[in-house]
C-alpha positions in Angstrom: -22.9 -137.4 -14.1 -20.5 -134.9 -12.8 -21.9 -131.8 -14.6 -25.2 -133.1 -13.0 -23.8 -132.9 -9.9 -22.3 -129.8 -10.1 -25.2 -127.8 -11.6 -27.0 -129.1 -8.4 -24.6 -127.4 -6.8 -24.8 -124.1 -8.2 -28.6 -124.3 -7.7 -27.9 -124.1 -3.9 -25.7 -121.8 -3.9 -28.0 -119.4 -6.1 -30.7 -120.2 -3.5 -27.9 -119.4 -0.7 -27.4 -116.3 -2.6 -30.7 -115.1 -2.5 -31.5 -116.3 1.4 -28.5 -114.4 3.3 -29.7 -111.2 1.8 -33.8 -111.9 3.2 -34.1 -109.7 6.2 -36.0 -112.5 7.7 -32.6 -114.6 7.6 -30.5 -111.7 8.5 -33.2 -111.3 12.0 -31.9 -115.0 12.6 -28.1 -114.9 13.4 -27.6 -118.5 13.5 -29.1 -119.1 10.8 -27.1 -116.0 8.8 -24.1 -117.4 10.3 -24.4 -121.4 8.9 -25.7 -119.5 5.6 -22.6 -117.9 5.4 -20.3 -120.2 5.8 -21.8 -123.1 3.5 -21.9 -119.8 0.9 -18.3 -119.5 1.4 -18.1 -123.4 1.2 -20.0 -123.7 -2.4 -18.2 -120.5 -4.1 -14.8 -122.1 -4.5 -16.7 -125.0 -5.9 -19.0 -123.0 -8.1 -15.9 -121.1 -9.3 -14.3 -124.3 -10.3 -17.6 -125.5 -12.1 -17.8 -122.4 -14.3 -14.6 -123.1 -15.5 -15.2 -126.5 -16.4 -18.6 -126.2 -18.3 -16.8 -123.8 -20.2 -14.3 -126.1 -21.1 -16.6 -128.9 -21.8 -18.4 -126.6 -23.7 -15.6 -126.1 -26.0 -14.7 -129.5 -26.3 -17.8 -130.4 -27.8 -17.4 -127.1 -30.3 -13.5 -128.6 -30.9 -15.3 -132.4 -32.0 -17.7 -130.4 -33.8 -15.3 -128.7 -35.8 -13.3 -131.6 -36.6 -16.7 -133.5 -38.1 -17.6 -130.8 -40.5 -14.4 -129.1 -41.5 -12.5 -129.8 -44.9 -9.6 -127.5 -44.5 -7.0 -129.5 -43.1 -5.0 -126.6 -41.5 -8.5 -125.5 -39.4 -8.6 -129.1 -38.1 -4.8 -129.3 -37.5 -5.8 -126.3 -35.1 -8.9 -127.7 -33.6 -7.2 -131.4 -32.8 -4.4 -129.1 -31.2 -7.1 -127.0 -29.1 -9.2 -130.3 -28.4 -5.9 -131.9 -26.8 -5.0 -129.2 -24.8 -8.9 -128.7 -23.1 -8.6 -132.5 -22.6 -5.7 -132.7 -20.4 -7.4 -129.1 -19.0 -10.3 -131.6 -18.3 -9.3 -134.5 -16.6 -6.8 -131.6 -14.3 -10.2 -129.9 -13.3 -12.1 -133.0 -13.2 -8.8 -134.1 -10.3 -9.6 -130.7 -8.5 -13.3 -131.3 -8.7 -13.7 -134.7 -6.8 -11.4 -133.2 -4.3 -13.6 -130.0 -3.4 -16.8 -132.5 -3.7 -14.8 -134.6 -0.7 -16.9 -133.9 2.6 -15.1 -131.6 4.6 -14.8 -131.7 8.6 -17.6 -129.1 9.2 -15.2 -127.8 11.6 -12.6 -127.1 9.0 -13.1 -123.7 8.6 -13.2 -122.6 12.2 -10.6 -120.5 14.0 -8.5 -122.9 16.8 -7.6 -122.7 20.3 -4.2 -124.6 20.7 -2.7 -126.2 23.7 0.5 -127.7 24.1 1.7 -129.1 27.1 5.3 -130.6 28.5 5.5 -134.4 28.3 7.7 -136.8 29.6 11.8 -134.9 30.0 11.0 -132.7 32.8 12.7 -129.0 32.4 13.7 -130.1 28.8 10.1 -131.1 28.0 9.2 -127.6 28.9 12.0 -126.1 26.7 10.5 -128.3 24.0 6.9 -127.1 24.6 8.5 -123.5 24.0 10.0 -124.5 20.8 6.9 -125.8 19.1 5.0 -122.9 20.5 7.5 -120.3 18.6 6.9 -122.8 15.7 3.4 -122.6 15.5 3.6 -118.3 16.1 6.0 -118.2 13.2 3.7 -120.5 10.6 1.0 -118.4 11.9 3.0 -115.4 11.4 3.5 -116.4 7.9 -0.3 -117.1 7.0 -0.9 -114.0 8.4 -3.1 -115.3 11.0 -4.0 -113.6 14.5 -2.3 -115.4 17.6 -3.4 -114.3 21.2 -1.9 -116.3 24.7 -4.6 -117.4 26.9 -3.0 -118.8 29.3 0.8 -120.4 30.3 2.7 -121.6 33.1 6.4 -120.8 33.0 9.2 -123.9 33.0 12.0 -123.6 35.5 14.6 -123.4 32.8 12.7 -121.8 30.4 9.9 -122.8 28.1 6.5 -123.4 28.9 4.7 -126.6 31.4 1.8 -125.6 29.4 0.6 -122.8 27.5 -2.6 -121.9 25.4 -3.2 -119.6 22.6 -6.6 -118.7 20.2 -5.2 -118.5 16.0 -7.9 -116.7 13.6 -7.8 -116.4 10.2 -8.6 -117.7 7.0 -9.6 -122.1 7.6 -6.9 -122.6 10.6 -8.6 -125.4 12.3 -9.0 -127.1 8.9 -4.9 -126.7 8.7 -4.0 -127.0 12.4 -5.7 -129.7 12.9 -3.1 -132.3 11.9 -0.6 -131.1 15.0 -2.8 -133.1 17.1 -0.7 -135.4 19.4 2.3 -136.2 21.2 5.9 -134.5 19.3 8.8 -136.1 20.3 12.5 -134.7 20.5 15.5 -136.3 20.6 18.9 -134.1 21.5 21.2 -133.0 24.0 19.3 -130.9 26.6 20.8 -127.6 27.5 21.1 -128.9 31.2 22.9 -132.3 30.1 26.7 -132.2 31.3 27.9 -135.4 30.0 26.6 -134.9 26.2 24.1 -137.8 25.9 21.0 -137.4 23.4 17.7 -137.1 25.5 14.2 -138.1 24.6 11.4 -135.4 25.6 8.1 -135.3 24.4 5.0 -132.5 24.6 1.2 -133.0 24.1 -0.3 -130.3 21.0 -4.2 -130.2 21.7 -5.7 -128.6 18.5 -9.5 -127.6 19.3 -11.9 -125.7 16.6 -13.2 -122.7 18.7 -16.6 -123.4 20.0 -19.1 -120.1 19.0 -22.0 -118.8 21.3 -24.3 -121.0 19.2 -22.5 -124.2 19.4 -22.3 -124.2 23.3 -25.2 -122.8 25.6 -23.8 -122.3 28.8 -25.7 -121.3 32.0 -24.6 -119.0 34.2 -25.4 -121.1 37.1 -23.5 -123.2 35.9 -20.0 -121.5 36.5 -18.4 -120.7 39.4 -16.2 -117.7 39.0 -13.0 -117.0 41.2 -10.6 -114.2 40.5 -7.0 -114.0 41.6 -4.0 -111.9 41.0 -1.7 -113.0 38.2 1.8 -114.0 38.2 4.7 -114.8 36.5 7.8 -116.7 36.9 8.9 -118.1 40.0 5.8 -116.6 41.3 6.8 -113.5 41.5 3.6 -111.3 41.7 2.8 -109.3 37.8 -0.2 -107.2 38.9 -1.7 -106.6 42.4 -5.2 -106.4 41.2 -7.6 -109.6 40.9 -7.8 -109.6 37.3 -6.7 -113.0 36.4 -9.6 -115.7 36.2 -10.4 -119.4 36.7 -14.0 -120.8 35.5 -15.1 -124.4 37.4 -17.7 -125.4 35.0 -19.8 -127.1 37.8 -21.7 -130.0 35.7 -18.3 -131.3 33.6 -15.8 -130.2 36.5 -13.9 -128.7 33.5 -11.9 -126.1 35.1 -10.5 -122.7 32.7 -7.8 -120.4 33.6 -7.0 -117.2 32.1 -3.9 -114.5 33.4 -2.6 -113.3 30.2 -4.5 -109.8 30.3 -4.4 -106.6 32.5 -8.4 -106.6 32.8 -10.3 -108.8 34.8 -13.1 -108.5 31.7 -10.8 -109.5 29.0 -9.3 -112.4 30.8 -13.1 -113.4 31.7 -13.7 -113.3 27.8 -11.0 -115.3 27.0 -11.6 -118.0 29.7 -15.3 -118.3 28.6 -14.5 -118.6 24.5 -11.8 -121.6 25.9 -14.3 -123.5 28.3 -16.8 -123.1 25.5 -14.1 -124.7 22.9 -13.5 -127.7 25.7 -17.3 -128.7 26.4 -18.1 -128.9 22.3 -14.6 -130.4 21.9 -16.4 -133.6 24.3 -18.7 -133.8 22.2 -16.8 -133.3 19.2 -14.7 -136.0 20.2 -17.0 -138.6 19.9 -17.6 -137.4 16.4 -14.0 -138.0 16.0 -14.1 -141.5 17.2 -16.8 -142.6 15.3 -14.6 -141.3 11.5 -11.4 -143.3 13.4 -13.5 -146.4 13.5 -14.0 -146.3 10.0 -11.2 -145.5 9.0 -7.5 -147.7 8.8 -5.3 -145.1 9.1 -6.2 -141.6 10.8 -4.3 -138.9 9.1 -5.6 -135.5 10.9 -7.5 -137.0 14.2 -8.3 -139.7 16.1 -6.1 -140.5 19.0 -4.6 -137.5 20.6 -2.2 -139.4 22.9 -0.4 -140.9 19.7 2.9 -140.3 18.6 2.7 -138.2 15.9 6.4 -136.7 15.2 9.9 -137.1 16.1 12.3 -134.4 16.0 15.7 -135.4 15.8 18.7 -132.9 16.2 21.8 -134.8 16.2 20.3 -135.5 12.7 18.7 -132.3 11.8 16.2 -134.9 10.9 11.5 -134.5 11.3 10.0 -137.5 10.9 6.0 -137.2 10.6 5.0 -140.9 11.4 1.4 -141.1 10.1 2.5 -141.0 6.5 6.4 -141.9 7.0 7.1 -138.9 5.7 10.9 -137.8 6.8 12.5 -134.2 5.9 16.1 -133.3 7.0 15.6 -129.2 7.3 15.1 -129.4 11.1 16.6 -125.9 11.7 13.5 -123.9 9.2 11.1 -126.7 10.3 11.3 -125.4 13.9 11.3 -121.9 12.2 7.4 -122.4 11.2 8.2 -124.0 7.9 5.8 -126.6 8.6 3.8 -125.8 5.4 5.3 -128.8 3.2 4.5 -131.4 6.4 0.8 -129.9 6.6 0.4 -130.2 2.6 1.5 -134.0 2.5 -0.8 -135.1 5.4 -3.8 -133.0 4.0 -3.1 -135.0 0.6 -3.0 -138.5 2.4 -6.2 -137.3 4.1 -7.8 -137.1 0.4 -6.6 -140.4 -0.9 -8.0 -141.7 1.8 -11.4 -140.1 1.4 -11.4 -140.9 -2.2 -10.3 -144.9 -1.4 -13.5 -144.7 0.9 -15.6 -143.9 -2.1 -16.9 -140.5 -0.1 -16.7 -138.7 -2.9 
C-alpha cells in the first residue's frame, strides 16, 4: 500500500534526522556528506506525504460524515468536500509515484560541461560559441554559478572547444539531457554564395566527481606548467600559471589557462580530471541502464544526434522525443527550459512503463 510505503519513508528520514546531527557522524565527512544529500532527497518526499495523509485522513472523516448524517444540506457539503480531496488524491498520488521513481544518484551533483566543434570547420566553432552562450544564459536564469576551465579560440570566432564547471541547485540532474552531438543547419557567416550549411558540435555533460568519489595519487600525475595564451597565440600572461595534468595510469590528459594563478588553475584542472576518471566508470553505469532500456531519453550514447537547429526555419528539433519548437531566436537565448521539461517527462513515462516505481 502506498501510505505503507511512504510511512517507511518518513521512518528513514526521522532516523536521517537524528544521524547527521551525532557528532560521531559529523567526525565522518563522507559519511555526513551521503547523509545529507539522501536527507535532502527524502524531504521533498516527506513533504508530499504529509500532505497526503492529511488528505486521506479527511476523506475517510468526509465518508464518515455522509454515513451518519441526516441533514441533507451537511451531506450536500461533505459530498462536495469528498469530491474535491478525491481529485486532490489521485493529483498527489501522480506526484507521489514520480518522486518514488529512482533517481540517477548523480542527479543532484553540480556539472562540468564540455562542448566541442564538430564536423563545419570555422562555422562548427561559431556553433560551439553559440550553444555555449546558450547554456550561460539558462544558467544565468536558474541562477546557477558558471566558471570557464578551459577553451581554445576558433579562427573566426567561437570556440574549437571550451569547458566550464555550473553549481547550483540539481544541475547535473537537468543538464544532463544536452548530452550529444547538436546540429545546425544555416548560412555560415563565411559562405559567399548563400547556401545552407550543415555544422555540428559535441556537448559532454559530466556530474562533478568530489574528493570522495575519486582517490587520486599524487604519483600518479605528472604536472607541467606553461604560460597561457589567447588568440592567435598571442602571449596573455608571461608567468607559468597555466596547467596541464597527464594522469599517468588512464593517459587522461587536463588543461587549465583560464586563471591568473598557477594554484587556481591547478584546482580547477584537478576537480576536471577527477570528473573524467569517475565519468569512465560512470559510463559503464550508463551503458548498463541503455541496455535495458528502448529508448534513452537523458544518456546513453554520447556520439548520437541529439538536436537539429534549423535557421532558415527558425525551427529546434529535439530528436529523442520528436519534439519540434519554432522559437529558434529565444531557444539560442537559453530558453531551453520547455525542451529540458518535455525530455525529463518522457524520462518518467519511461521509468514508470518499466515498472521501477
Amino acid at each position: 500500500m502506498l501510505l505503507d510505503k511512504l510511512e517507511a519513508i518518513h521512518n528513514r528520514f526521522k532516523e536521517v534526522s537524528q544521524l547527521i546531527t551525532d557528532p560521531e557522524v559529523i567526525a565522518d565527512m563522507k559519511r555526513y556528506i551521503q547523509l545529507n544529500k539522501e536527507y535532502k532527497d527524502l524531504e521533498e518526499i516527506v513533504d508530499v506525504y504529509h500532505e497526503y495523509r492529511n488528505v486521506v485522513e479527511n476523506i475517510h472523516s468526509s465518508k464518515e460524515i455522509l454515513l451518519k448524517e441526516k441533514d441533507e444540506e451537511f451531506r450536500e457539503m461533505a459530498k462536495m468536500e469528498l469530491d474535491d480531496l478525491q481529485e486532490k488524491q489521485t493529483a498527489l498520488e501522480e506526484q507521489i509515484k514520480l518522486l518514488l521513481v529512482p533517481s540517477d544518484p548523480q542527479d543532484g551533483k553540480n556539472a562540468i560541461v564540455e562542448i566541442r566543434a564538430g564536423t563545419g570547420g570555422d562555422e562548427a566553432a561559431i556553433f560551439a560559441g553559440d550553444l555555449f552562450r546558450m547554456y550561460i544564459k539558462y544558467c544565468e536564469k536558474k541562477g546557477w554559478k558558471t566558471e570557464i576551465v578551459d577553451m581554445n579560440e576558433g579562427t573566426s570566432g567561437g570556440y574549437k572547444e571550451i569547458v566550464f564547471n555550473v553549481s547550483g541547485n540539481k544541475v547535473y540532474g537537468t543538464l544532463k539531457y544536452e548530452s550529444g552531438v547538436h546540429r545546425v543547419q544555416r548560412v555560415p557567416q563565411t559562405e559567399t554564395q548563400g547556401r545552407v550549411h550543415t555544422s555540428a558540435a559535441t556537448v559532454a555533460v559530466l556530474p562533478e566527481a568530489d574528493e570522495f568519489d575519486v582517490e587520486l595519487k599524487p604519483s600518479d600525475i605528472r604536472k607541467d606548467t606553461y604560460c597561457s595564451s589567447g588568440p592567435g597565440g598571442q602571449s596573455v600572461n608571461t608567468t607559468y600559471s597555466a596547467v596541464r595534468l597527464t594522469h599517468i595510469p588512464s593517459g587522461l590528459v587536463v588543461t587549465c589557462q583560464d586563471q591568473k594563478s598557477q594554484i587556481k588553475n591547478l584546482e580547477k584542472a584537478m576537480k576536471v580530471l577527477r570528473t573524467r576518471l569517475f565519468d569512465m566508470e560512470y559510463k559503464k553505469y550508463l551503458d548498463e541502464i541503455a541496455s535495458q532500456r528502448k529508448t534513452m531519453v537523458s544518456t546513453g550514447d554520447r556520439s548520437a544526434k541529439i538536436r537539429t537547429y534549423n535557421y532558415p526555419q527558425g525551427r529546434v528539433t529535439d530528436h529523442r522525443i520528436g519534439l519540434t519548437l519554432y522559437n529558434l531566436s529565444s531557444i539560442m537565448d537559453g530558453d531551453i527550459e520547455e525542451i529540458i521539461d518535455a525530455l525529463k517527462v518522457a524520462e518518467n513515462a519511461e521509468k514508470l512503463k518499466e515498472g521501477v516505481a
